[in-house]
C-alpha positions in Angstrom: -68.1 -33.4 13.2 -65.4 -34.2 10.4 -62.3 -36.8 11.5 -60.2 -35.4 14.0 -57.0 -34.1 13.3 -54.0 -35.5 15.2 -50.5 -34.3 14.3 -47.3 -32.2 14.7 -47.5 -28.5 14.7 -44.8 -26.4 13.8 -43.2 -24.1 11.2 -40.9 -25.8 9.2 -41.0 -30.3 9.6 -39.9 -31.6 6.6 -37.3 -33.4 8.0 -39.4 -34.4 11.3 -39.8 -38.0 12.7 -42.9 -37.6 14.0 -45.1 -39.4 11.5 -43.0 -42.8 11.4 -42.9 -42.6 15.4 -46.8 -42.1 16.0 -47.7 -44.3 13.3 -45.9 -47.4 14.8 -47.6 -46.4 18.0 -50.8 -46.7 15.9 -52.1 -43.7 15.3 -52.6 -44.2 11.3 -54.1 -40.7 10.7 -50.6 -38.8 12.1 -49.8 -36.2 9.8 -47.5 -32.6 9.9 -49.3 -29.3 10.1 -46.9 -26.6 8.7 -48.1 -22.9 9.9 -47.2 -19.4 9.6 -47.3 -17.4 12.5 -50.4 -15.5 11.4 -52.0 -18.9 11.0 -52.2 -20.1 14.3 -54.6 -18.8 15.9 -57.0 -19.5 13.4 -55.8 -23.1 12.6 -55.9 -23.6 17.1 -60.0 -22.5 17.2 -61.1 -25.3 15.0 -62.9 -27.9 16.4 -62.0 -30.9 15.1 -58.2 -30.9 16.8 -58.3 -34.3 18.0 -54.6 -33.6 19.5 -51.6 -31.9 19.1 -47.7 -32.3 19.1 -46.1 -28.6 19.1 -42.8 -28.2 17.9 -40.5 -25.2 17.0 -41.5 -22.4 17.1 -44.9 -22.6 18.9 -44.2 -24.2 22.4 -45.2 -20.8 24.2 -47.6 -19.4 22.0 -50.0 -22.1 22.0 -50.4 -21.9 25.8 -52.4 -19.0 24.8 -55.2 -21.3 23.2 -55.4 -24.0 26.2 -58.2 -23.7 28.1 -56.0 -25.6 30.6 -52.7 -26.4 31.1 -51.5 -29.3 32.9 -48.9 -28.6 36.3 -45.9 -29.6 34.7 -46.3 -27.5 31.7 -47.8 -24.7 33.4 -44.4 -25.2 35.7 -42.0 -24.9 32.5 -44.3 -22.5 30.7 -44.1 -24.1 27.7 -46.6 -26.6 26.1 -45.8 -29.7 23.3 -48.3 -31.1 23.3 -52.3 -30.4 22.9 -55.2 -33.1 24.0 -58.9 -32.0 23.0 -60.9 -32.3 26.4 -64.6 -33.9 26.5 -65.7 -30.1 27.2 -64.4 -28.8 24.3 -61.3 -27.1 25.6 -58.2 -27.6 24.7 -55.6 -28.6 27.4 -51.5 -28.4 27.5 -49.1 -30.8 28.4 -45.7 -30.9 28.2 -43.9 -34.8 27.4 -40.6 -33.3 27.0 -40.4 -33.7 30.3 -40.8 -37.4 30.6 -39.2 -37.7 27.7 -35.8 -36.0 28.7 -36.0 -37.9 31.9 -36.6 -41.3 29.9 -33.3 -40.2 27.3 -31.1 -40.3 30.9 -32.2 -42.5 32.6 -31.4 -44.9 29.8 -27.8 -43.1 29.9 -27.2 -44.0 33.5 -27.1 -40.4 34.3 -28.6 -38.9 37.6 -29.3 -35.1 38.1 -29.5 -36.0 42.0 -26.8 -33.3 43.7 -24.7 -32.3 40.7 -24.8 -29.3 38.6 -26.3 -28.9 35.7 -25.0 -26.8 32.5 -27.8 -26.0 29.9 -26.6 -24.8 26.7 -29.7 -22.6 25.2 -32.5 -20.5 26.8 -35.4 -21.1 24.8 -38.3 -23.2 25.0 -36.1 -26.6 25.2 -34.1 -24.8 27.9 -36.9 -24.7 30.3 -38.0 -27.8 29.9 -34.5 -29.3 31.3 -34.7 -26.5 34.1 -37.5 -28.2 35.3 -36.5 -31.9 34.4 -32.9 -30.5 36.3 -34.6 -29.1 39.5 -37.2 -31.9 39.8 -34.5 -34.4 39.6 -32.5 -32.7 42.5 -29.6 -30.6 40.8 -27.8 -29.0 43.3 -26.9 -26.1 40.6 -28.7 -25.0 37.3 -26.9 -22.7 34.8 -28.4 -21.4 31.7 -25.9 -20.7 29.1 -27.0 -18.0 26.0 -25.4 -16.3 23.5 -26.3 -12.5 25.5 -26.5 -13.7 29.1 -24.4 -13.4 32.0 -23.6 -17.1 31.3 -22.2 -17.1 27.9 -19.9 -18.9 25.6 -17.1 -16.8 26.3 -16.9 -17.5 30.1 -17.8 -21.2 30.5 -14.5 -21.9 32.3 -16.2 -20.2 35.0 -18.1 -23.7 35.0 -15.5 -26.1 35.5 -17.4 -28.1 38.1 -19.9 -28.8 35.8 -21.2 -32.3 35.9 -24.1 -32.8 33.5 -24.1 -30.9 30.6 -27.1 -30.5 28.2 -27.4 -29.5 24.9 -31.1 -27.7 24.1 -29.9 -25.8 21.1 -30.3 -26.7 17.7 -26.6 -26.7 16.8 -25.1 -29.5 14.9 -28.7 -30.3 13.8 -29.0 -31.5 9.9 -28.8 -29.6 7.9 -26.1 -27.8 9.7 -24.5 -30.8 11.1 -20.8 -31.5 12.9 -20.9 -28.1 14.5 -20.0 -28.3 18.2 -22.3 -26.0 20.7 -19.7 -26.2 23.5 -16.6 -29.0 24.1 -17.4 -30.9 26.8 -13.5 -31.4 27.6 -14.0 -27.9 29.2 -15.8 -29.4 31.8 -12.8 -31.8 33.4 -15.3 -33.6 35.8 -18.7 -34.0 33.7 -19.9 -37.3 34.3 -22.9 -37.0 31.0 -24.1 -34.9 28.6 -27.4 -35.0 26.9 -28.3 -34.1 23.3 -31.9 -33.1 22.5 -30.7 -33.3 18.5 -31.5 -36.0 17.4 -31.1 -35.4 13.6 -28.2 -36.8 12.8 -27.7 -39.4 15.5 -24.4 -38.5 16.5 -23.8 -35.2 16.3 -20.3 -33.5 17.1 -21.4 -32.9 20.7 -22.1 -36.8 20.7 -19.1 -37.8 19.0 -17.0 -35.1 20.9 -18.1 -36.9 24.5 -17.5 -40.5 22.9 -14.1 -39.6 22.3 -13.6 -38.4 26.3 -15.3 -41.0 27.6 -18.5 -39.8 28.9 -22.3 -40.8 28.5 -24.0 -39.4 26.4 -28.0 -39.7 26.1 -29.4 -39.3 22.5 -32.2 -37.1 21.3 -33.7 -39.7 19.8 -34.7 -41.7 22.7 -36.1 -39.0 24.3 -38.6 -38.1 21.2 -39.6 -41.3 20.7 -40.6 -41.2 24.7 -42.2 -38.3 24.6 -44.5 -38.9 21.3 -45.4 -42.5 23.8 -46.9 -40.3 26.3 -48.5 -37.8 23.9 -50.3 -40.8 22.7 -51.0 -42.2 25.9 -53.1 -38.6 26.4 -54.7 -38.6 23.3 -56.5 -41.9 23.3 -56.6 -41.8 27.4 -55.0 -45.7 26.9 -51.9 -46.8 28.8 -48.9 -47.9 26.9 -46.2 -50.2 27.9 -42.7 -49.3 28.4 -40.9 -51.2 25.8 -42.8 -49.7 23.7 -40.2 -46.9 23.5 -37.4 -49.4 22.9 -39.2 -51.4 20.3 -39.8 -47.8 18.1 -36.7 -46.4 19.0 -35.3 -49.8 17.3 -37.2 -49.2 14.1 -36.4 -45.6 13.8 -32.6 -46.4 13.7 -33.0 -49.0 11.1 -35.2 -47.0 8.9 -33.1 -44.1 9.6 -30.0 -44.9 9.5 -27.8 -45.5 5.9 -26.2 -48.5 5.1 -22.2 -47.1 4.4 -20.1 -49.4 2.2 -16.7 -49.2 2.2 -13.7 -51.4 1.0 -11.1 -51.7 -1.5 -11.4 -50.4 -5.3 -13.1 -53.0 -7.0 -14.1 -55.0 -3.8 -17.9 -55.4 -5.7 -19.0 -51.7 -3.0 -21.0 -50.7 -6.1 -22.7 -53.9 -7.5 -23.6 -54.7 -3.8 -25.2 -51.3 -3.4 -27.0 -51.7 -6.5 -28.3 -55.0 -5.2 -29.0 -53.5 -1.6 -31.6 -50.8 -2.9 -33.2 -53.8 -4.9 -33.6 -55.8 -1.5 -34.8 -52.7 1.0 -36.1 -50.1 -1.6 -33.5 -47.6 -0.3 -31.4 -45.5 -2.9 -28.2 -46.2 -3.1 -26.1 -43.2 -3.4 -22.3 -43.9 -5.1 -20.1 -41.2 -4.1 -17.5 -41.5 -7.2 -20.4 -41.1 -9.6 -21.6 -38.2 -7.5 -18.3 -36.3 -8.2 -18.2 -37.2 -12.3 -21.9 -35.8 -11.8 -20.6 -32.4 -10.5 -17.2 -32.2 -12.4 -18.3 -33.4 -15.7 -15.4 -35.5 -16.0 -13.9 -38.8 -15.2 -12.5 -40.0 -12.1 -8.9 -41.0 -14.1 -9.2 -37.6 -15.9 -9.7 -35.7 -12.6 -6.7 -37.7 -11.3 -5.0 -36.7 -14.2 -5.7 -32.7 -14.9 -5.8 -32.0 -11.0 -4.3 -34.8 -9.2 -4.6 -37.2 -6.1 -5.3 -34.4 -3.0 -8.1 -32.6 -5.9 -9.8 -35.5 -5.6 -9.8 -36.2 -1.9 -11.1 -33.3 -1.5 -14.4 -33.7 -3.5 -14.7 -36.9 -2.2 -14.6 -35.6 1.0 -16.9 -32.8 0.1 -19.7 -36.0 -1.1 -19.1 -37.7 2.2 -20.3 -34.6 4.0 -22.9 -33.6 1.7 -24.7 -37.3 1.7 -23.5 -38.3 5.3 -25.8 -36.1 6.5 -28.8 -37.4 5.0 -30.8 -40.8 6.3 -32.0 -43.8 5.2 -29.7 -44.6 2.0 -27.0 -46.8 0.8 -24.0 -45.1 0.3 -21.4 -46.4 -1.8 -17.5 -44.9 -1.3 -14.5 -44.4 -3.2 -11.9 -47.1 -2.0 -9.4 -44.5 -0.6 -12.3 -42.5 1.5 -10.9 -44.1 4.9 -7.9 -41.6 4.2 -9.0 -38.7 5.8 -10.4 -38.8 8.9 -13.0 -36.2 8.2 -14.7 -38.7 6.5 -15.1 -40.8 9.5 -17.7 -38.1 11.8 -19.3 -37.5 8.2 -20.5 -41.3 7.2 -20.7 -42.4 10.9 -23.4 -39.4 11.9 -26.3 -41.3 10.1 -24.7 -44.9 9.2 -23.6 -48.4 10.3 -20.3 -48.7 8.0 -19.8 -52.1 5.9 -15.9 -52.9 5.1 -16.6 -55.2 2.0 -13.9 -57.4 1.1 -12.9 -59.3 -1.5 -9.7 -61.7 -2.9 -7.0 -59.4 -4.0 -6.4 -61.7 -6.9 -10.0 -61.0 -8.3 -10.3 -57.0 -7.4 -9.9 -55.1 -11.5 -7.2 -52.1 -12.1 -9.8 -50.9 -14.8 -10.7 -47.0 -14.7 -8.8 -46.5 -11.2 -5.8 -44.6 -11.2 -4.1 -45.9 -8.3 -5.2 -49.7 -8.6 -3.2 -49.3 -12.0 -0.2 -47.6 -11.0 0.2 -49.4 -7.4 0.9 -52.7 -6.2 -2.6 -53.5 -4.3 -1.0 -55.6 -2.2 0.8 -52.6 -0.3 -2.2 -50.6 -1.1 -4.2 -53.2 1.1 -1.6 -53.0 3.9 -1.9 -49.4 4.5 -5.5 -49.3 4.1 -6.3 -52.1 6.4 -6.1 -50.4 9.3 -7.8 -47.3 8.4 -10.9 -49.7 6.8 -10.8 -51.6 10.3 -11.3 -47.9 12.1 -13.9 -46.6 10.3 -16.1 -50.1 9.9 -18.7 -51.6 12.3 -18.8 -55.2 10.0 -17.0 -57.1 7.6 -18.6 -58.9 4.6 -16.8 -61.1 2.6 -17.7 -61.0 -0.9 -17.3 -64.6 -2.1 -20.6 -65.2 -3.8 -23.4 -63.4 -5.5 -24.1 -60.0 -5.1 -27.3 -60.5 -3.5 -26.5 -62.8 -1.0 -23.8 -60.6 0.3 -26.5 -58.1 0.1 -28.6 -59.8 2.3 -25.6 -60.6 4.7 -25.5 -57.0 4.9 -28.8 -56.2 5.4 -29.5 -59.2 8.1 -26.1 -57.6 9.9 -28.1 -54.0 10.0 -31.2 -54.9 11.2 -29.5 -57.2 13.8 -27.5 -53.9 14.8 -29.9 -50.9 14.4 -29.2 -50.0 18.4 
């Protein structure tokens, strides 16, 4: 018999996580397995399917193909992941479940009495239905677009105390869109994201600003890919396992977001970044002379100040989005709030400083025209809201590289 596949199985995973997380857990030959729909069946009689993670849009079909399906997913009806028995069948599990109880219990949040709002009604849905009831909600409401729970009548839900998320809005490439606000729910006590592509998504940031816990989908895949492994390779794995992976995802993931004064060394210090970690470094200044063709003094000049802040601010969204970069920004991007939910999503944000005396006028318009003195005085406070650090930039520009980098990967939680 030839090697035996182990993998993810789904439609469309470019932009899965899968790989990185099972390949820390030690499973070398992970890989995606990309289908049609009329390729399923086909690819699920093979016999050298070692085992299976299912994704979107397969959790229900494949239950089809098991031979056997475990209680829990034969409970939820829906199956993500596949183990090859010693008889030849194939048999169903489902590690959503333990994974979505993992993701709140790490929040603090208990299902034990409350009720429980689930936005969505497919195949993530049920999954929290049964994670919900097992955990001892003492209410479950489905929320869909067509049901008799919908978006137009959640105030009929004001009770609510736990409200989860199973849909994928807000998830890249479609991110900052809001599902439902959880300030419409005065006494919710958590909510919790199954996204977990971009790490804070505007249901994430939304609670944050209100107050309440929020658990990330993040967590709960890494969990869940644990016990997929743990069935199959029949081997136990310990607990901090999931903390130890969940650790490296968010530093591999994550960008590294510079901001700062103009001419505070952001660009030289990105440059030297992607030298030291192999990232790309993305400058958002260059990425608008890219699409305009033009300078940044010459857009200043033909179209004026509020032109440009709003191509910058259309770069922060475009590349905020994306993971694992260094992104370089214009000195005046902490002026629009926008920018903040766009950069934050994916990135740890690095105010680099620098002597006023020794920060150039050259080729920016309002360093030449302003005193940067003032300048500095009204940015400061909008640098120290959008940063997480502060590097001074007092030597070379690889050691306050590496000051960066060291600050990162002490920080990737």
């Amino acid at each position: 018999m030839s090697e035996r596949i182990y993998g993810l199985l789904g439609r469309t995973l470019k932009h899965s996580y899968s790989v990185p997380i099972h390949r820390a857990l030690g499973n070398d030959g992970y890989a995606l397995v990309e289908l049609e729909p009329e390729e399923l069946g086909a690819f699920l009689t093979r016999d050298d399917i070692g085992g299976l993670n299912v994704t979107i849009p397969y959790k229900r079909d494949v239950t089809a193909y098991c031979g056997v399906l475990d209680e829990t997913a034969r409970e939820i009806g829906s199956v993500n992941t596949i183990v090859r028995r010693k008889d030849g069948r194939l048999e169903g599990y489902n590690t959503d479940a333990y994974g979505l109880k993992y993701m709140a219990s790490r929040a603090g949040i208990s299902f034990s009495g409350k009720k429980v709002v689930i936005l969505g009604s497919g195949g993530a849905s049920l999954t929290a239905q049964h994670v919900a009831k097992a955990e001892g909600a003492s209410e479950i409401v489905v929320v869909s677009r067509g049901g008799a729970d919908n978006y137009e009548n959640l105030s009929r839900h004001v009770d609510t105390k736990i409200l989860i998320n199973t849909t994928p809005v807000g998830m890249y490439p479609h991110t900052g869109e809001l599902p439902a606000d959880p300030a419409l729910f005065p006494i919710l006590e958590g909510v919790l994201e199954l996204v977990y592509n971009p790490r804070r998504t505007a249901l994430a940031f939304r609670a944050a600003e209100l107050g309440i816990p929020c658990g990330e989908g993040l967590s709960m895949l890494v969990a869940q890919a644990k016990a997929a492994e743990e069935l199959f390779f029949g081997r136990a794995i310990a607990d901090g396992e999931n903390e130890r992976i969940l650790r490296l995802m968010r530093q591999s993931t994550q960008n590294i977001v510079l901001i700062g004064m103009p001419g505070s060394g952001k660009t030289t210090i990105g440059a030297a970044l992607a030298r030291l970690t192999g990232r790309q470094a993305v400058d958002l200044d260059e990425q608008i002379v890219k699409a305009t063709g033009k300078t940044i003094p010459q857009i200043f000049a033909e179209s004026g100040e509020a032109a440009f802040r709003a191509m910058e601010r259309e770069q922060a969204q475009r590349w905020g989005k994306e993971s694992g970069l260094v992104l370089v920004t214009g000195g005046g991007t902490v002026k629009d709030e926008r920018n903040y939910h766009s950069l934050k999503q994916n990135g740890r944000i690095c105010e680099v400083q620098r002597d006023l005396a020794l920060l150039p006028r050259d080729g920016r318009p309002l360093s030449q025209s302003s005193d940067l003195a003032a300048m500095q005085r009204e940015r400061a406070p909008l640098y120290r809201r959008f940063r997480d650090a502060v590097i001074v930039n007092d030597t070379t520009q690889e050691e306050a590289a590496a000051r960066i980098w060291q600050d990162f990967c002490d920080n990737a939680d």
